[in-house]
C-alpha positions in Angstrom: -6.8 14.0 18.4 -10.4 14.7 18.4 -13.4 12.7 20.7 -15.9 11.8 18.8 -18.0 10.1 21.4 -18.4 8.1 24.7 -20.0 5.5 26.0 -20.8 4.9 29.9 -20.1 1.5 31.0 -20.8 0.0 34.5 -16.9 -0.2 35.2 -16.1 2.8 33.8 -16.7 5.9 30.4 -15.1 4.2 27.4 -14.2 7.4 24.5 -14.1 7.1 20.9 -11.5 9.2 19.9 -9.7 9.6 16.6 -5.9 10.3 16.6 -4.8 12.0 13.4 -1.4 10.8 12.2 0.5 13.7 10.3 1.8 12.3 6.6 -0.9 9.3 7.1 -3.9 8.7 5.5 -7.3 7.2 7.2 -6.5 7.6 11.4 -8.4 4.7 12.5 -10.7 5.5 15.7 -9.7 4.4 18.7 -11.3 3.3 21.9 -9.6 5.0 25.4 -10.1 4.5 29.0 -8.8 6.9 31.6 -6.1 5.2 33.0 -6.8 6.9 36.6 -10.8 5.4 36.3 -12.2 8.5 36.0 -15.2 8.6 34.0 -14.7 12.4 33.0 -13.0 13.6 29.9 -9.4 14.3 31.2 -8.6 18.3 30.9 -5.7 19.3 28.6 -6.1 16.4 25.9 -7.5 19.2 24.0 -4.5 20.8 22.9 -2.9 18.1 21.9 -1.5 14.6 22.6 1.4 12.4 23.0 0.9 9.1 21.6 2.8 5.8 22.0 2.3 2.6 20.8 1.5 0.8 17.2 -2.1 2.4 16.0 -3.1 -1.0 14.9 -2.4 -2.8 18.0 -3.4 0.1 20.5 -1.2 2.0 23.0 -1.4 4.9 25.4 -2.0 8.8 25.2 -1.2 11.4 27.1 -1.1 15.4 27.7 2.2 16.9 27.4 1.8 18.4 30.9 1.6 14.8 31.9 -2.1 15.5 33.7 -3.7 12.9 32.0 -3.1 9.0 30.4 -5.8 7.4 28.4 -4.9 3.8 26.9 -6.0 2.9 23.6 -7.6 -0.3 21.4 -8.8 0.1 18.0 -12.8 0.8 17.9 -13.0 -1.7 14.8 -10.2 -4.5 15.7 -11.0 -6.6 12.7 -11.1 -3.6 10.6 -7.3 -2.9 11.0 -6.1 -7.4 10.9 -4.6 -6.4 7.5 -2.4 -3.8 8.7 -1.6 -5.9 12.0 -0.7 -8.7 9.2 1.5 -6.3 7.3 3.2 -5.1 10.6 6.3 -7.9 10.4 8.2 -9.3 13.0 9.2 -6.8 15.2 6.4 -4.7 15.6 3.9 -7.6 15.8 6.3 -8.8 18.9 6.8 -5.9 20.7 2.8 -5.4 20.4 2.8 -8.9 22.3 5.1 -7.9 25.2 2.7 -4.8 25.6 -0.1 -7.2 25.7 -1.0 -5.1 22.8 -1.9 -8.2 20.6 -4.9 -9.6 21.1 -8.4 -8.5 20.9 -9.6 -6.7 24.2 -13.3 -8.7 24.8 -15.9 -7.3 26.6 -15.7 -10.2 29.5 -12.1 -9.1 30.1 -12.9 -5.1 30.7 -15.7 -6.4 32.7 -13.9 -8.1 35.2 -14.3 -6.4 38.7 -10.9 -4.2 39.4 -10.1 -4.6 35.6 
């Protein structure tokens, strides 16, 4: 995992972040948001990441010491509806009990105590 940027938003720092899968091609970047709703860069991310979820739905990461929880949405959510469309049955539906399955819109994340 590598941060490549971030963005301050009234309700909270939104990262870019792009979580390299080993034996995969093309990681797609993700947006996160600290789960606690701190707007600083969680410490021990940098040594490495747990990751679960379906990249082209989103998901969570976290540190292995279990310090830190970021939750994940593709950057580009369009970019990635061909691999979402590709994902079959299963995966598509247990994306939608995550509430993994939809696009995330700005509105939503706005709300206040979103």
């Amino acid at each position: 995992m590598s941060k490549k940027g971030e963005k301050w938003t009234r309700y909270g720092t939104v990262f870019t972040v792009r979580v390299s899968t080993r034996g995969r091609h093309g990681a797609p970047l993700m947006k996160a948001v600290n789960a606690a709703g701190r707007r600083r860069w969680p410490q021990g991310l940098d040594g490495g990441v747990w990751v679960a979820g379906d990249l082209p739905f989103g998901g969570v990461m976290v540190a292995p010491d279990g310090g830190a929880m970021l939750f994940l949405k593709p950057a580009d959510w369009d970019k990635l509806a061909p691999q979402r469309a590709q994902a079959g049955a299963e995966r598509a539906g247990r994306a939608e009990r995550a509430g993994l399955a939809r696009k995330t819109t700005r509105a939503w994340m706005m709300r206040p105590g979103a």
